[in-house]
N, C-alpha and C positions, 0 to 999 in steps of 0.2 A: 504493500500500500504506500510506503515511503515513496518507492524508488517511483511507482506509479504518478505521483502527485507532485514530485521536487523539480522546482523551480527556484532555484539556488540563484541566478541571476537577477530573477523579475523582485524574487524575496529583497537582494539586495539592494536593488535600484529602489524600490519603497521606505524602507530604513531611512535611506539617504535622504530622500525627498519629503520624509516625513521631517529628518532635521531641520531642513532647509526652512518649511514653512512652516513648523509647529514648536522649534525649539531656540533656535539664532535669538529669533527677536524678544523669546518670554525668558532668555535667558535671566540668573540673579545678576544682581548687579555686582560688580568687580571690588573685591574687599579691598582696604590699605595693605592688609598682607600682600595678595596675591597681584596690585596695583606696584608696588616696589618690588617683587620677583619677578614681574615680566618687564619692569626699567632697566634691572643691574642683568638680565638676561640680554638683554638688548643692546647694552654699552659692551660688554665682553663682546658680544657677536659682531659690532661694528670695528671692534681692535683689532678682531682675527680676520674680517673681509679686509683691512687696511694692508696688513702683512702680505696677505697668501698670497700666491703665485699663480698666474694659468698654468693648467695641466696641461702636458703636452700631449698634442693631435687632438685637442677640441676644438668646434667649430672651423674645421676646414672640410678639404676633401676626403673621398671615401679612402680607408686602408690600401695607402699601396703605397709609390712612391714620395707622396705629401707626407703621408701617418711617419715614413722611416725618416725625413726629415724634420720634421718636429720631435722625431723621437732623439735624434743625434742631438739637436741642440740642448733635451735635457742632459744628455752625457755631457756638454760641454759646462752643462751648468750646477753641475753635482757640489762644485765648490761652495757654491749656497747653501745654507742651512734650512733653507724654507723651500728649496724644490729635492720632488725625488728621487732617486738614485736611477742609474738609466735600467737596470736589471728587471727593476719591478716595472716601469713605465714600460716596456719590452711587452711585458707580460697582462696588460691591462689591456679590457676590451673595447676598440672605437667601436660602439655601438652607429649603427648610420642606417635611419631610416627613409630620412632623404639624402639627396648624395652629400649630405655633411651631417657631423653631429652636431644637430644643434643646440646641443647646453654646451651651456660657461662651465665648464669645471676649475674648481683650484684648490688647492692645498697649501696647508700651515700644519709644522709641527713645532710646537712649542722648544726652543734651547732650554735642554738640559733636563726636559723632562717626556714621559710617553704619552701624550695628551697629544692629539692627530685631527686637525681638525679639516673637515671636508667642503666644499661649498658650492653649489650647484645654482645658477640662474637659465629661466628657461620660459618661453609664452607658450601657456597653454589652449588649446580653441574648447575652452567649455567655461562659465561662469564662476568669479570668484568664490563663489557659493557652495559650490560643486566641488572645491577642492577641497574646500573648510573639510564637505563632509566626507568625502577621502580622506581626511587627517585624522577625524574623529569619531567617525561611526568606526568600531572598532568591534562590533559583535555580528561582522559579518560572515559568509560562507567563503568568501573570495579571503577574508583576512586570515582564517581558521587551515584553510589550505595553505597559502602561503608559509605560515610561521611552520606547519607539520611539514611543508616540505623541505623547507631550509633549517630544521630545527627538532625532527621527529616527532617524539611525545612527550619535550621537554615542556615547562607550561609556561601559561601566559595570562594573566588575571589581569581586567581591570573593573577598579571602584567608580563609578561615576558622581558626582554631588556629593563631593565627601564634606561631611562637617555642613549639609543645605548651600554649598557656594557652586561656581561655576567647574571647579578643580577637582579634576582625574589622578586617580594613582595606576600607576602602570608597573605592574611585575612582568617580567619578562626575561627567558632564561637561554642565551642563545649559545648555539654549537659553533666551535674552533676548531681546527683542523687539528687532527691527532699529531702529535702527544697532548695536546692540550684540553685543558677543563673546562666545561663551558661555564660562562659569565654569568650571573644576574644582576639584571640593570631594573633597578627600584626608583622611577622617577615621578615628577609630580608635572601636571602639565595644567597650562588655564591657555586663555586665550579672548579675545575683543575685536570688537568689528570697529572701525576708525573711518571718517567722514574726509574724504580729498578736499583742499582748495576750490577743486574744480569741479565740483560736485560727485564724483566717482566714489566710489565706495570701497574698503580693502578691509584686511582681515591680518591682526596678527596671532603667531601663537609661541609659545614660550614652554621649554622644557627644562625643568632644573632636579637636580639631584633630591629625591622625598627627604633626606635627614636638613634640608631647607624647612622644610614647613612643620608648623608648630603645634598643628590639631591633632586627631585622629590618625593614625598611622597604621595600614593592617599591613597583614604578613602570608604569605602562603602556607596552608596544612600542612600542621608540622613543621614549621618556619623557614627562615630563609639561611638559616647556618650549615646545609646542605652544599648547597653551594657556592665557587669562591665570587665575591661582589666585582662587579666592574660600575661603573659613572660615564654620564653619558648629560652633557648640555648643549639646547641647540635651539635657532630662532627660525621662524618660517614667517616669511612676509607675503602677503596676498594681493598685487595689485589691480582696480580693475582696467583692462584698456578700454574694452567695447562690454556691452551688455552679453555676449560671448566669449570673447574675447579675455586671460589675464596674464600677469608676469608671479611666477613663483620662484622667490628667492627662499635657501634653505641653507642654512649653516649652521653645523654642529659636529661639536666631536666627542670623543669617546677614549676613555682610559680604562685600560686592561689591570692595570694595580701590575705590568710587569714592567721586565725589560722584552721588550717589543723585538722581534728578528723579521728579518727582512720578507719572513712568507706571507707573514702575520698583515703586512704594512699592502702586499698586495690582496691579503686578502680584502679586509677593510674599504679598499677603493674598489675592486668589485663589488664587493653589495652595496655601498654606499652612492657611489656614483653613479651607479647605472640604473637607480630606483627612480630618478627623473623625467631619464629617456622612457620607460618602462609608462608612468604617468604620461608622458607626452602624446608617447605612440596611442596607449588607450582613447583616448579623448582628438586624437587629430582627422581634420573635418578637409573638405574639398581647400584648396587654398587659395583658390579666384574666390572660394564666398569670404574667407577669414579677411582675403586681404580688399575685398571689397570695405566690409565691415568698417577697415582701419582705416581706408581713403574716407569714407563718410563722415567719419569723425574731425579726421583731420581737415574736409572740406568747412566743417559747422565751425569750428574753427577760427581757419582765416574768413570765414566771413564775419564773424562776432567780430575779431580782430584781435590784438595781443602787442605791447607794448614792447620795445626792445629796451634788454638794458645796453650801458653805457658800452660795455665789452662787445655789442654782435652790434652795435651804429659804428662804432669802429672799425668791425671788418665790412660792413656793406659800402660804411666810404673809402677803405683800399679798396676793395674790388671794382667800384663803379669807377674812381682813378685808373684802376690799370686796364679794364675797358675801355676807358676813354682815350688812352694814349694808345691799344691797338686796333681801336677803329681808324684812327688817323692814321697809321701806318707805323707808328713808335716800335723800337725794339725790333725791327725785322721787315720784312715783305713777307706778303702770306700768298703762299703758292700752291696752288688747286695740287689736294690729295687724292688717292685712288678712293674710288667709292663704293660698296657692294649695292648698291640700288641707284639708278639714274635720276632719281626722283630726290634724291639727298646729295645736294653740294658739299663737300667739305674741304677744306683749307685748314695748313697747316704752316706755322712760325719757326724758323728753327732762327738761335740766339744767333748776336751777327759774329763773337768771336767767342772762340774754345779754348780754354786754358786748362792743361795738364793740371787734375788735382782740386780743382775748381768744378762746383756743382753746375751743371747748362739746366735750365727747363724752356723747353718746347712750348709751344700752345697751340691746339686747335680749336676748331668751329666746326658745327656744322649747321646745315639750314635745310627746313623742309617744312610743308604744311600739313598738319595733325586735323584729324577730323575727330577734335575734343576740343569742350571750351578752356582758356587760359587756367581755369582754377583745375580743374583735372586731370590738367599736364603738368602743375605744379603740386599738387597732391601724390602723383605718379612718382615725381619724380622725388620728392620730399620724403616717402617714404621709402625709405633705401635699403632699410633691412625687414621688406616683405617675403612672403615665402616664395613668391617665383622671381623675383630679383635675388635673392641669394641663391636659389638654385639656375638661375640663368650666370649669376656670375662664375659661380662652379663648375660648369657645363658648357663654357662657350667655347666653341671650335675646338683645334687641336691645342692650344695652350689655356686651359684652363688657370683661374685665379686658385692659389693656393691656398687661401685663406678669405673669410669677406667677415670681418669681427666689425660688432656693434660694441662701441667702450661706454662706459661709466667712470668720469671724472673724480679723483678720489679729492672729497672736500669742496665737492662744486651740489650747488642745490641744481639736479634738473630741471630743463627748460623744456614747456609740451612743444615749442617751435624749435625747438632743437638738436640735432643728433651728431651723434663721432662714430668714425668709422675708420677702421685700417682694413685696408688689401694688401696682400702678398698676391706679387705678380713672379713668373718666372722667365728672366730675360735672360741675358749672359750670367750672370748671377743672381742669386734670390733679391728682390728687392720690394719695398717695403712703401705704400701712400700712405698718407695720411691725410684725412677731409673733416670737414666741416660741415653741416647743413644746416641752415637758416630761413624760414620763410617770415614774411614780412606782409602783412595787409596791406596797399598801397592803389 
């Protein structure tokens, strides 16, 4: 009669959905306690994204000869104490569901101590909402499989509303590759939904070790001195883009109470980093609708309008300056380049003298009539790290871009008209852009 009736999925998906709409919002409200454990969770977790490192072979191309030189470069970079040794990076999976991987991964290990921290940013196509309750429904069929299968019948308990607040206790007892003991990690978890500037909505949530908190505390049958303890602190941030559309930032790490060997160190980054992509894949939707989505937004946008500050009226009056000295003809003659379409003029500047040692930049143009209005060739174009724009930058011709990274300014408050981007191109030698984007209502 079980097996007749089980609907493990549809079960699941209701859980969630009953979260969503019957619990987010009647949630209690956020104690002093549990209000300063998810601050001081939060200030750690901004220390450790400051430090950490990109992982090598994320967000570029699929395994092959791109993955082996991102991979070299960690070998050159082993002298660092905050990247990983090239043995384990060797040995770690690019997962690539499109022809790149696209999470941020990075890594920080604490000098001087076994505390490993992981950190993963990534945009997912299903609602900020949706992930909460991925983070939090935790008594499902899907989560029950998982831990059995990474973890046998070692157990896993959690208390919901402990002490009538918002705050979960989480036991959880997870398997290490032999010789070793497996862990339990006894943590305390809360979380809050947070209102954008911009009206958007996000969700944070905060994990800290339970001997933090100061209520009620349970234990597993027949208690937890069975096994040896490991600690585990970490923050997940929930942005929303589009009413589908979010960015999930997750960083947290994890102390074994050892001295850490190098198998250990890859094991860790397989399960930890690759639980992203895993999320990503699940939830990922057609990408002309997702990146529809993100042009509409951005269209609503520049038409409300948006103020620059003083740093982006700066570069728009160099740029309109060196525009205006090569409309005139300044810096060069511009000499008709080959074009793949008749319909597209292009021209091309090359500097008027070369000096040994001395950086030259080139300039081109080109020119053609778009049958879109101005705002949706600048929305197009504005958004630069859409899902078929980075996989078009990956996949173009025979010399594909070896990299198409979207950065995050460390110490800079984002800007919604704003984006950074680096390309890795491969010419005679690997080389390296770096851009800008700015849109301006005008």
């Amino acid at each position: 009669m079980q097996k007749h009736f089980a609907k493990p999925e549809k079960i699941d998906d209701r859980k969630k959905e009953h979260f969503i709409k019957n619990e987010i919002d009647s949630a209690p409200s956020l104690t002093g306690e549990e209000e300063k454990m998810m601050a001081t969770v939060e200030e750690v977790a901004k220390q450790a994204e400051l430090r950490a490192k990109r992982f090598p072979g994320t967000l570029q191309g699929e395994a092959g000869p791109g993955a082996k030189d991102c991979r070299s470069e960690g070998r050159l970079e082993r002298r660092n104490s905050n990247t990983l040794p090239a043995h384990i990076t060797n040995n770690l999976p690019l997962v690539a569901s499109l022809p790149a991987d696209t999470v941020e991964k990075r890594f920080f290990q604490e000098h001087g101590k076994n505390t490993v921290w992981g950190i993963t940013l990534c945009t997912i196509d299903c609602p900020a909402e949706r992930i909460l309750a991925e983070l939090l429904v935790n008594n499902t069929h899907e989560d029950s499989m998982l831990h059995n299968e990474k973890n046998g019948n070692l157990p896993k308990l959690v208390w919901k509303a402990i002490d009538g607040t918002r705050s979960e206790q989480i036991i959880a007892v997870r398997k290490l590759p032999p010789p070793y003991l497996p862990r339990i990690f006894d943590v305390w978890r809360c979380w809050k939904k947070v209102v954008n500037n911009d009206g958007t909505i996000g969700y944070k949530l905060a994990i800290s070790p339970i001997k933090n908190y100061t209520g009620t505390i349970e234990s597993l049958p027949g208690g937890n001195q069975h096994f040896t303890p490991g600690e585990s602190m970490g923050f997940f941030t929930i942005r929303e883009i589009t009413k589908n559309t979010c960015e999930l930032v997750r960083t947290q790490n994890i102390d074994l109470h050892m001295i850490l060997p190098k198998a250990i160190f890859a094991y860790i980054a397989k399960t930890n980093l690759a639980w992203a992509n895993e999320i990503q894949e699940k939830y990922r939707r057609n990408e002309k609708k997702v990146d529809m989505e993100n042009r509409s937004l951005i269209l609503k946008r520049m038409r409300e309008g948006i103020t620059l500050d003083k740093d982006q009226e700066e570069m728009f009056k160099e740029l309109e300056s060196f525009f205006e000295v090569a409309k005139d003809g300044g810096g060069g003659k511009w000499e008709t380049a080959e074009s793949p379409d008749p319909l597209i003029k292009m021209q091309i500047k090359h500097p008027k003298v070369y000096k040994r040692g001395v950086r030259t930049v080139a300039s081109g143009k080109a020119e053609c009539t778009i049958d879109a209005g101005a705002e949706e060739v600048a929305a197009l174009i504005f958004d630069c790290c859409s899902k078929m724009r980075t996989r078009v930058m990956l996949e173009r011709g025979k010399n594909p871009n070896r990299a198409y990274i979207p950065l995050r300014k460390k110490g800079r408050t984002e800007r919604e008209n704003e984006q950074t981007m680096v390309t890795v191109k491969r010419v005679r030698e690997r080389a390296r852009t770096k851009g800008r984007a700015f849109f301006s209502s005008t």
